[in-house]
C-alpha positions as CSV (number, residue, x, y, z in Angstrom):
1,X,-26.3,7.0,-48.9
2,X,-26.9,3.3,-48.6
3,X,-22.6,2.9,-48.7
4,X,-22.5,5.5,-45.9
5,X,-24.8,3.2,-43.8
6,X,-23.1,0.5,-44.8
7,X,-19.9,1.7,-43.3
8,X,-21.5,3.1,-40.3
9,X,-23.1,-0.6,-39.6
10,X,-19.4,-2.0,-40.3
11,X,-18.2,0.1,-37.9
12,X,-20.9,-0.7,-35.4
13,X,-20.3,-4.3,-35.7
14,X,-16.3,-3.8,-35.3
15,X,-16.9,-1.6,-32.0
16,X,-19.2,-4.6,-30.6
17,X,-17.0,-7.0,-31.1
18,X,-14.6,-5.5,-29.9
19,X,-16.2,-4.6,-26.8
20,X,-16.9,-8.6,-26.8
21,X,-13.0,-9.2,-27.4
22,X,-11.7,-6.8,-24.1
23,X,-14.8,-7.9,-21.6
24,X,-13.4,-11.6,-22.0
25,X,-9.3,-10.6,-22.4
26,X,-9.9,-8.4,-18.9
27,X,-12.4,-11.4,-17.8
28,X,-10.6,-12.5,-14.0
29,X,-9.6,-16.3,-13.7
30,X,-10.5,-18.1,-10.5
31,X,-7.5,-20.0,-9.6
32,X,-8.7,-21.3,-6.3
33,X,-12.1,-21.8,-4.5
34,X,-12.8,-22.7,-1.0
35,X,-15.3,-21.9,1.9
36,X,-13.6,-22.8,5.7
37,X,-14.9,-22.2,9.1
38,X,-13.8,-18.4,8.9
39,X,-13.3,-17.5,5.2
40,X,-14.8,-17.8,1.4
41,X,-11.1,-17.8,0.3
42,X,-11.3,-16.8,-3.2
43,X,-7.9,-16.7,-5.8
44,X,-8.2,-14.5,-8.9
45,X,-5.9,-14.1,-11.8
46,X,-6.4,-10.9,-13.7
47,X,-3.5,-11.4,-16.2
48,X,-1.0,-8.8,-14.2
49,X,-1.7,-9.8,-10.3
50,X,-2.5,-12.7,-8.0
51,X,-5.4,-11.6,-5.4
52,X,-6.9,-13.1,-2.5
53,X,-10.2,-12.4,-1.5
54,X,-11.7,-13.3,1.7
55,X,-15.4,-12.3,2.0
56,X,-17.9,-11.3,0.1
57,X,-16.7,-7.5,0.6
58,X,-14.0,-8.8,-2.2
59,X,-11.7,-6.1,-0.6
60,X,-8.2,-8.1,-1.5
61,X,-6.2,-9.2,1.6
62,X,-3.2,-10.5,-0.1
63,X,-1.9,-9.6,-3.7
64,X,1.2,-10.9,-6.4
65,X,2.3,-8.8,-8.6
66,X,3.4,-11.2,-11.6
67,X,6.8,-10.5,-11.8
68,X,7.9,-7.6,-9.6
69,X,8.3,-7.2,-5.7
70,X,6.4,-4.6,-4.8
71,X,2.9,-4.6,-4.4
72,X,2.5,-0.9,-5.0
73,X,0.0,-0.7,-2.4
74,X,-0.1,-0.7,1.2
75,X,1.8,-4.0,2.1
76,X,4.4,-1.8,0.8
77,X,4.5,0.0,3.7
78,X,3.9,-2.3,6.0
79,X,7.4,-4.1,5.3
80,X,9.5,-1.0,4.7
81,X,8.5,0.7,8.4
82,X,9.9,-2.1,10.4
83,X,13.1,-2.5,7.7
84,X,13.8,1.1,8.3
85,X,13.9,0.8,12.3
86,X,15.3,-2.6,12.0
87,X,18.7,-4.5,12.4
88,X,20.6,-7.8,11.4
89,X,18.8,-10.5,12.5
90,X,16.0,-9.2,13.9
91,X,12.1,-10.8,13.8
92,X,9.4,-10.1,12.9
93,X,5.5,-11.2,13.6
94,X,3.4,-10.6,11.3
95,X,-0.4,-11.3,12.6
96,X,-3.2,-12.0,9.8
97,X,-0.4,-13.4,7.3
98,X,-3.0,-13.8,4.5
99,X,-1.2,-14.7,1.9
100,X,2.1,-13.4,2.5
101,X,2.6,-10.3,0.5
102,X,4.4,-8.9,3.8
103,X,6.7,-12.0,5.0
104,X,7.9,-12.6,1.2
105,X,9.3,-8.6,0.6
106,X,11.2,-8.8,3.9
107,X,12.3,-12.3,3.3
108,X,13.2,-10.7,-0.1
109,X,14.8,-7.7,1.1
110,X,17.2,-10.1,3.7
111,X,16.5,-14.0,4.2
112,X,18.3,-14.2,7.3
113,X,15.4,-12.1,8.9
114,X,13.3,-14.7,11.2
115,X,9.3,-13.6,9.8
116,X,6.3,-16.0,11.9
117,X,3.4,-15.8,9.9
118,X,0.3,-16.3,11.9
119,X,-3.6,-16.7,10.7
120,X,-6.3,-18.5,11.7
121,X,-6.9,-20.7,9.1
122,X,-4.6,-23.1,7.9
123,X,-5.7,-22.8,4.1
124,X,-5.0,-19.3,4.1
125,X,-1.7,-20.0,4.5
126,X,-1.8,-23.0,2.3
127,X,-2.9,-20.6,-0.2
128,X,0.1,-18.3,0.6
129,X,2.7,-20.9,-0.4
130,X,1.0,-22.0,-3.6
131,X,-0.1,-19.0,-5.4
132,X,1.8,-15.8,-3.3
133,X,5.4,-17.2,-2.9
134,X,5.3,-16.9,0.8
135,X,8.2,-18.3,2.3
136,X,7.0,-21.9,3.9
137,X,8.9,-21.6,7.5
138,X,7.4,-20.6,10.6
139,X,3.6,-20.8,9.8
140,X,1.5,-20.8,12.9
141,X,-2.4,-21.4,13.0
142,X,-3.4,-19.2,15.4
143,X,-6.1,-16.7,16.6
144,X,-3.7,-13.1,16.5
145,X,-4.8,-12.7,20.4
146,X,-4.2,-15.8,21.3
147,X,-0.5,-16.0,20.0
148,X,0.2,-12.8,21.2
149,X,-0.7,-13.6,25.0
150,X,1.0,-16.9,24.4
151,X,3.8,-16.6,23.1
152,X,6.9,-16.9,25.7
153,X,9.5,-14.7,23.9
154,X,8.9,-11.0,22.6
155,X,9.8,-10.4,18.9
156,X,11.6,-6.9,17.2
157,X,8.4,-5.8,15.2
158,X,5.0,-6.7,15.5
159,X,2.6,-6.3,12.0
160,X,-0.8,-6.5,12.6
161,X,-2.9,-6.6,9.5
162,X,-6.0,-8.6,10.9
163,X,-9.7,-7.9,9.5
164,X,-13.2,-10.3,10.4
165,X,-15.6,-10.2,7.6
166,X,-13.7,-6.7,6.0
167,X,-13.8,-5.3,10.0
168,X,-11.2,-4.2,12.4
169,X,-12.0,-6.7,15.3
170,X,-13.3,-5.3,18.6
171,X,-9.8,-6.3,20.5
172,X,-7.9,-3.6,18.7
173,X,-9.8,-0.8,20.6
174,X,-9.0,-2.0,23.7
175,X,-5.9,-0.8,26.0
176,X,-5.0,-4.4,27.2
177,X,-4.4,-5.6,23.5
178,X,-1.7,-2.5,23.5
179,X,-0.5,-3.7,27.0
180,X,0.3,-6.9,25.5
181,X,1.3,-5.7,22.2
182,X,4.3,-3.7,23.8
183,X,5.1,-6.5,26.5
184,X,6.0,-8.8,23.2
185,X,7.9,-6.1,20.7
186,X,11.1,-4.2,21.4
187,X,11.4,-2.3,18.8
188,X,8.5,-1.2,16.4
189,X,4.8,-2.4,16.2
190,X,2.1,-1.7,13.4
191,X,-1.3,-1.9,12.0
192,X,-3.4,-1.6,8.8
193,X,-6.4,0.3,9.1
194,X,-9.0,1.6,6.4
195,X,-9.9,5.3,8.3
196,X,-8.7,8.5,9.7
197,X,-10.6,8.1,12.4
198,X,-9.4,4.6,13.7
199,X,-5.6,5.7,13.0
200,X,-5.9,8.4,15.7
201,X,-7.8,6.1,18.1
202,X,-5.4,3.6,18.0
203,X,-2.5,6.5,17.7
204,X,-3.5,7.3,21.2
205,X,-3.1,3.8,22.6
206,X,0.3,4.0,21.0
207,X,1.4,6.4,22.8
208,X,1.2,4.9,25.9
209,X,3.7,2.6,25.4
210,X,6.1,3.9,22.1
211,X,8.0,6.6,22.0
212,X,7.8,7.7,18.3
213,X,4.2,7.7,17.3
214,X,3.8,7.8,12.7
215,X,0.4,7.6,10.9
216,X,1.4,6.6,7.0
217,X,-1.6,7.4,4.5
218,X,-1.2,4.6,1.5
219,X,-1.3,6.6,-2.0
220,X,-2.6,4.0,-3.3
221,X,-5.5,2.9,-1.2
222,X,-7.4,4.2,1.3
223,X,-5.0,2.3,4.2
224,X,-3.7,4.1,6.9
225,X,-0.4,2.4,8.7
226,X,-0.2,3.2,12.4
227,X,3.1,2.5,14.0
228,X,5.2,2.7,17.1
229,X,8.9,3.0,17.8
230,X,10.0,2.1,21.2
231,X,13.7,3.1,20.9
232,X,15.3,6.5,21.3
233,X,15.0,8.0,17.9
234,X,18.1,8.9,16.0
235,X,17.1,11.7,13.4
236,X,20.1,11.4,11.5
237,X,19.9,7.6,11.1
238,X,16.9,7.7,9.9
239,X,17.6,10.1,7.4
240,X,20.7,7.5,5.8
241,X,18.4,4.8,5.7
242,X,15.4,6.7,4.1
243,X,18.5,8.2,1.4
244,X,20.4,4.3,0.9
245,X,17.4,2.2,0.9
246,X,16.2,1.3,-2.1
247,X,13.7,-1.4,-3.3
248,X,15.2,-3.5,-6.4
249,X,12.0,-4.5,-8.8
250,X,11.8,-5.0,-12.2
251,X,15.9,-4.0,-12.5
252,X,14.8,-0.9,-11.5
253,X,15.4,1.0,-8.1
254,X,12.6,2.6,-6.5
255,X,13.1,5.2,-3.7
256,X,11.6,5.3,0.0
257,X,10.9,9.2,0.4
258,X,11.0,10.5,4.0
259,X,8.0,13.4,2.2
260,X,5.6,10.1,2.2
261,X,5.4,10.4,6.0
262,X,3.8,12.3,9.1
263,X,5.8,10.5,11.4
264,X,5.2,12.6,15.2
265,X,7.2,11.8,18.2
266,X,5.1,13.1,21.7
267,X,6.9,16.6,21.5
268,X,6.8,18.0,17.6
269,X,6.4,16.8,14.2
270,X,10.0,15.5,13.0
């Protein structure tokens, strides 16, 4: 009897330590630590990714997946849309940069494509070139309304992936931040959102000034992508780039399925 509890005790101690062993191994690293006039920017290592955390919602607003592309998650999306309805040497503006995760799969994807990064806080994007690879050309410290309203030339696609303290700012519920969106892209304008219910508000101011409306649920996350096309749609192009393009991660190809979308025009679902 006094064996058997033995071996039960051994066992006991094993299973604690290791318990003790995985709670360190899995234990995040801070790489970087800094409070600024409009973020706690936070960098964390968890062994497989990079994340940055803004707030103390520690929702992440940029990620790195150690040695692969994608970020198998909603940024995802957010680069394939306007690659789909995109040409040669088209730009792109990409408001709320964060870290990057967006500007460095297109830049992957093609080089030649001319990405401005824009945030409001210069260590963000400080932060982006040291521990996200994001490309370190045409970073602009901006407020996302202000460089929109400003800026002199319109670009091909506008990305808008812009959150204050883990909320959608008020702006983005108004029509004349959609007037002023559409007077500055010429092809295809987005946004990240986090509910249902915000992607068919802003759905409706999108269809005001677009003429293919798509809502893209993120598999991965609770993200909805909310885009516009302004140009006549072409169902059969669409359908060759969704077949040809592929992702290249890893040495592997991943495949962009037309079944992961609901994308609407203002007559039928397509």
């Amino acid at each position: 009897m006094s064996k058997m509890k033995s071996n039960r005790d051994q066992i006991k101690f094993f299973y604690i330590i290791l318990c003790y062993v995985q709670f360190f191994w899995k234990k995040e690293k801070i790489l970087f630590e800094k409070n600024t006039k409009y973020n706690k920017i936070k960098v964390v290592d968890d062994g497989q990714k990079i994340k940055l955390i803004l707030d103390d919602s520690y929702n992440i607003h940029s990620l790195l997946t150690k040695g692969k592309l994608l970020s198998y998650s909603y940024w995802d999306i957010c680069a394939f849309i306007p690659l789909i309805f995109g040409d040669e040497g088209d730009s792109f503006a990409v408001l709320g940069s964060g870290g990057g995760t967006i500007t460095r799969i297109i830049k992957t994807v093609n080089k030649n494509y001319r990405v401005f990064n824009v945030d409001i806080d210069i260590e963000v994007l400080r932060v982006g070139i040291e521990f996200f690879n994001m490309p370190n050309e045409n970073l602009i410290v901006s407020d996302f309304r202000d460089f929109i309203n400003y800026s002199k030339k319109p670009f091909s696609h506008v990305i808008i992936d812009v959150f204050i303290n883990a909320a959608i700012p008020f702006d983005i519920f108004q029509e004349s931040f959609w007037q002023s969106i559409s007077l500055k892209t010429e092809k295809t304008a987005l946004i990240n959102l986090v509910s249902n219910f915000h992607a068919l508000a802003i759905r409706e101011f999108l269809q005001k000034h677009f003429k293919i409306i798509g809502i893209v649920k993120s598999k991965e996350s609770s993200n909805y992508i909310v885009f516009g096309y302004k140009k006549k749609y072409i169902r059969e192009r669409f359908r060759e780039k969704t077949r040809n393009f592929n992702w290249k991660s890893d040495g592997r190809r991943k495949k962009i399925r037309k079944s992961s979308f609901r994308i609407h025009n203002k007559r039928n679902l397509i």
